[in-house]
Wavefront OBJ file of the C-alpha trace (Angstrom):
o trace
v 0.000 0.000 0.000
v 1.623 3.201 -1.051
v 0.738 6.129 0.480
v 1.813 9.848 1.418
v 1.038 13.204 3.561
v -2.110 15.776 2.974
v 0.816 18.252 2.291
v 1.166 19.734 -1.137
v 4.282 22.300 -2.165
v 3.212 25.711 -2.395
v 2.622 25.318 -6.307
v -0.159 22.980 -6.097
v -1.541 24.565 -2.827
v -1.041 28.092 -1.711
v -1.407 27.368 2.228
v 1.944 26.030 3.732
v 1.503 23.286 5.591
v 0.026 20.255 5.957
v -4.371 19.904 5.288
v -6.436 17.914 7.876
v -8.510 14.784 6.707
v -11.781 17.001 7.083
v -10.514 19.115 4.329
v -10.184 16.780 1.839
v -13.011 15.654 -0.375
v -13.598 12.599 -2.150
v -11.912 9.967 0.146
v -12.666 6.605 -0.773
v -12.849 5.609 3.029
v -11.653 7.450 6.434
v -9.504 4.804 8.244
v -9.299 7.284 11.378
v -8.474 10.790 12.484
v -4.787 10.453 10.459
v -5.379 8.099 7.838
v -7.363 7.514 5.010
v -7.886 6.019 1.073
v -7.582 8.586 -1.287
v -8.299 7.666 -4.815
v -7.985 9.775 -7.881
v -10.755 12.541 -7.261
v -9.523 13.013 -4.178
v -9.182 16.924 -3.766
v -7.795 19.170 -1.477
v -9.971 22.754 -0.401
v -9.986 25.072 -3.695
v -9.624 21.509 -6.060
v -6.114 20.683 -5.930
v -5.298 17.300 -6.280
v -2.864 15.203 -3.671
v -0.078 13.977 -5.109
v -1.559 10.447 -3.807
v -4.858 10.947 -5.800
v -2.343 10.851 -8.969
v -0.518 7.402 -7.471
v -4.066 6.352 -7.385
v -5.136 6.869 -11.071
v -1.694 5.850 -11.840
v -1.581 2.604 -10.096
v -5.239 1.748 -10.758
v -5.477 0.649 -6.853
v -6.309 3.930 -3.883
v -3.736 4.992 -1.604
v -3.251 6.132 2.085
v -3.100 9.736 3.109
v -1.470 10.613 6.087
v -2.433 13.608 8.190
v 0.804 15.100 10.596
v -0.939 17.390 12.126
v -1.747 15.771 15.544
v 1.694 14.969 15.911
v 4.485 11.982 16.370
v 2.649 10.237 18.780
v -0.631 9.784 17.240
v 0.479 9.906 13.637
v 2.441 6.568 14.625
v -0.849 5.380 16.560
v -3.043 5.956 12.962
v -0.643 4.388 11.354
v -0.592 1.412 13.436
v -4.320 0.997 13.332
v -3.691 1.399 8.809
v -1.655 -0.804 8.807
v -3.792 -3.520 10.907
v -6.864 -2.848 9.114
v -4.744 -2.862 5.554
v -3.125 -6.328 6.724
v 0.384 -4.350 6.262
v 2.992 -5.837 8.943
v 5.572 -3.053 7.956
v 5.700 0.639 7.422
v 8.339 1.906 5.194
v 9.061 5.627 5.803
v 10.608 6.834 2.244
v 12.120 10.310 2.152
v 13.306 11.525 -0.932
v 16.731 13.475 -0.999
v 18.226 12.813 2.178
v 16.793 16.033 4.386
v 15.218 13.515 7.163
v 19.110 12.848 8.473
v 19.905 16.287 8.213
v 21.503 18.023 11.684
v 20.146 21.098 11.173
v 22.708 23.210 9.814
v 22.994 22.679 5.881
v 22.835 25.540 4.043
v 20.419 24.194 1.740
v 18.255 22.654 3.911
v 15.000 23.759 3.392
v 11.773 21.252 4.324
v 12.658 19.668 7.689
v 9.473 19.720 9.502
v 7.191 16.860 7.898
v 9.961 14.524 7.750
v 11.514 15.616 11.440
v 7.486 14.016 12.619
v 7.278 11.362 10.551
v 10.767 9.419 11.464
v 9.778 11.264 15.314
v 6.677 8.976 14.821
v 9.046 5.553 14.213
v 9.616 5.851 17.985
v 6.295 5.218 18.552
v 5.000 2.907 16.214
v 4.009 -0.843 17.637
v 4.137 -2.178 13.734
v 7.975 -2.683 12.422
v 9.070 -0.067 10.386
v 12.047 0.828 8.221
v 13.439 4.023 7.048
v 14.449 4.244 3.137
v 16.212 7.527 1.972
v 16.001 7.624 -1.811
v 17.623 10.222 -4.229
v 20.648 11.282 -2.187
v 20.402 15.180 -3.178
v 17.734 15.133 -5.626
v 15.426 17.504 -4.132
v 18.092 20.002 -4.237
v 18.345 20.650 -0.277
v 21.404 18.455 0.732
v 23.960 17.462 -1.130
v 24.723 14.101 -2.066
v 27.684 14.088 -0.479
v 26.181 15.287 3.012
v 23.469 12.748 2.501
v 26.192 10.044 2.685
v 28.135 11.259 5.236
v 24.662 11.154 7.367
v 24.115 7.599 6.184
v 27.642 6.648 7.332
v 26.725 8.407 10.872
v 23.466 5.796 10.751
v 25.744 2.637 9.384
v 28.663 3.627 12.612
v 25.666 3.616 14.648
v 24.483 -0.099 13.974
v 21.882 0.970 11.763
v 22.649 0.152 8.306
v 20.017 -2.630 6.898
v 20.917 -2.400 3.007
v 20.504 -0.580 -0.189
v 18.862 -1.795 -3.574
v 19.379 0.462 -6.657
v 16.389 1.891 -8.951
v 16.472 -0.954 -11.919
v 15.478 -0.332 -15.302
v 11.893 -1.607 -15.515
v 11.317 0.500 -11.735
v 12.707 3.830 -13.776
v 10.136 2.947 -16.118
v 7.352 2.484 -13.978
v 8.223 5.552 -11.600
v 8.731 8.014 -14.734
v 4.587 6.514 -15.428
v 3.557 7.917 -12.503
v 5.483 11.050 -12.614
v 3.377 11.666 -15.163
v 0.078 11.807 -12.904
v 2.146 13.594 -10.200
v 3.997 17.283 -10.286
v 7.148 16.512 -8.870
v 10.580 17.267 -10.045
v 12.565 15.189 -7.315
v 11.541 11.692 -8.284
v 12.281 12.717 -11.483
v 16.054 13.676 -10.842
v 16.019 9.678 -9.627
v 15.200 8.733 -13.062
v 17.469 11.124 -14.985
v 20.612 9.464 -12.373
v 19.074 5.821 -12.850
v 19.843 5.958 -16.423
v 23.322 7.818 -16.327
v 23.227 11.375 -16.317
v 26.085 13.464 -14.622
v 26.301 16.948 -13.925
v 24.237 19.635 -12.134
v 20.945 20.616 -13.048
v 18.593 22.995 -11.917
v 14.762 22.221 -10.459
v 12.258 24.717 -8.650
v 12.287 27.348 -11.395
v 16.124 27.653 -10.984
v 16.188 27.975 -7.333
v 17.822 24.988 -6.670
v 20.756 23.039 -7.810
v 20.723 18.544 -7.908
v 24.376 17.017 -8.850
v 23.012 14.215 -10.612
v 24.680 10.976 -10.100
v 24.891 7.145 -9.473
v 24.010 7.910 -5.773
v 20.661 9.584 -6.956
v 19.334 5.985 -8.254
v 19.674 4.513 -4.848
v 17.858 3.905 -1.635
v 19.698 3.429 1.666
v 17.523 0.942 3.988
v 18.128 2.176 7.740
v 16.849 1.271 11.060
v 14.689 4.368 12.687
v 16.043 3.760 16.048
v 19.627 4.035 14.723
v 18.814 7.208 12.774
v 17.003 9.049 16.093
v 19.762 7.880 18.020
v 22.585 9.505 15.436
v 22.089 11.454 12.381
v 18.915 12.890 12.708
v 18.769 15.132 15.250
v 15.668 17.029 13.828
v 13.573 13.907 14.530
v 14.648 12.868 17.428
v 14.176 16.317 18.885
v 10.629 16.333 18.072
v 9.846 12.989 19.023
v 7.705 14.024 22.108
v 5.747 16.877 20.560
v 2.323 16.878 20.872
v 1.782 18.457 17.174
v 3.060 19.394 14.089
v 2.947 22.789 15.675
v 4.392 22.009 18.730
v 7.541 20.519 16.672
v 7.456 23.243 14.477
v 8.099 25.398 17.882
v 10.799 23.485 19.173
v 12.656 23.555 15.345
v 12.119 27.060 15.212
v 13.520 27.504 18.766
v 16.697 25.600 17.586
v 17.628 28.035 14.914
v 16.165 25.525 11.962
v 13.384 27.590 9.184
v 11.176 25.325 8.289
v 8.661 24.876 5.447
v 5.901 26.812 7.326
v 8.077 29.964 7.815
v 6.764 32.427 5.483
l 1 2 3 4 5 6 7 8 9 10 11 12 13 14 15 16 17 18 19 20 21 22 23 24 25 26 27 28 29 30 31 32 33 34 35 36 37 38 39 40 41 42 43 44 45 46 47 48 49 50 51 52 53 54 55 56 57 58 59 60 61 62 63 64 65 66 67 68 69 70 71 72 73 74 75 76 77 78 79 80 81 82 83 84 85 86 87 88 89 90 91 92 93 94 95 96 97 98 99 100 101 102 103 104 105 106 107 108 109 110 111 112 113 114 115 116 117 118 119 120 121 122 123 124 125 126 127 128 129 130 131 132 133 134 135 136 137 138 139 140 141 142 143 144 145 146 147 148 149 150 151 152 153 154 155 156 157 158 159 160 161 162 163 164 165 166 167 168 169 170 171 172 173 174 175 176 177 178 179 180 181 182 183 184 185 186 187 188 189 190 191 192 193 194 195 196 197 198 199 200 201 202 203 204 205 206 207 208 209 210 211 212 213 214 215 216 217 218 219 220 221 222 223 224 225 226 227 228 229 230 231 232 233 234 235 236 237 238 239 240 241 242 243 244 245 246 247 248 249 250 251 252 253 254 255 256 257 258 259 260 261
């Protein structure tokens, strides 16, 4: 079951941050207060659609869509009750880019709140879960080569589980549903799956992805291990009681999130 957060880039919707389940329309069913089945007329206030209501008409089969608002705590306790109703007995958390291991301090860093609460949520989480960072750099915020030096910090820490590369007929499928879905990202993947080098440019110039043999890959890494190293952004907000709340405490800590204006 592939799934994804009610939270759209400013380009598709205008309000930063993160839309509650009550705002969306056309959910194929409402699991509980954080999860639910979006299919492909699932909308978002004003008609936008969620990137998962594309996955939908692109798979053929409805996805889940994952509200952070409430926070680590009972994000991770929707999720459990998902996945038992779904008959899923693992969560895979999949961050593209690299920006959930971030410390804090990278210059480009520039989205660190929604994936600081959903690794923060591993900690709670009663079903097993894995973390899987895909695209080292290809969202333009770390580099690839910070990306790996985070991943190393994980691996020293005893949490290194594997890594499986993008194959050919994956490229093919992923670049399928890119075309349902606005994202640029994903895309970058792609381009480095099938052997592109250099630096290119995504969000209208603004930002800068060294593409590479690193950007076809995803790192497999235990959440506890990356809490308990790298990713001090997560494990920081692990206790919060809300998006808000963690977007407080990352605010406090010097770190501008995606809701700053």
């Amino acid at each position: 079951m592939v799934g994804g957060l009610t939270w759209e880039r400013r380009p598709i919707d205008p309000v930063a941050g993160p839309r509650t389940l009550d705002e969306a329309d056309g959910l194929v069913e409402r699991l509980n207060d954080v999860a639910a089945l979006a299919g492909p007329s699932t909308t978002g206030p004003g008609g936008f659609r969620f990137a998962e209501s594309g996955v939908a008409e692109a798979l053929g089969v409805p996805t889940l869509l994952v509200d952070p608002n409430p926070g680590p705590g009972a994000v991770a306790a929707g999720l459990d009750d998902a996945a038992e109703r779904l008959g899923c007995d693992l969560i895979v958390m999949i961050d593209v880019g690299g920006d959930v291991l971030a410390h804090g301090d990278e210059p480009g860093l520039a989205s660190p709140l929604a994936d600081a609460v959903l690794l923060a949520a591993a900690a709670h989480l009663r079903t097993r879960s894995v973390l899987g960072v895909f695209g080292a750099g290809c969202d333009g915020e770390l580099r690839p080569a910070e990306v790996l030096a985070r991943v190393a910090e994980v691996a020293a820490a005893g949490g290194w589980l594997g890594a499986w590369a993008l194959t050919p007929d994956a490229a093919d499928r992923l670049e399928r549903v890119i075309a349902h879905v606005p994202t640029e990202a994903s895309a970058m993947a792609v381009r480095c799956a099938r052997g592109e080098l250099g630096t290119t440019a995504i969000r209208d110039g603004r930002r800068a992805v060294e593409l590479g043999p690193a950007g076809a890959l995803t790192f497999y890494l235990d959440p506890a291990a990356c809490l308990a190293s790298a990713a001090h952004l997560a494990a920081a907000v692990v206790d919060a009681g809300s998006l808000a709340d963690a977007d407080a405490i990352l605010t406090a800590r010097g770190v501008r999130t995606e809701l700053a204006a």
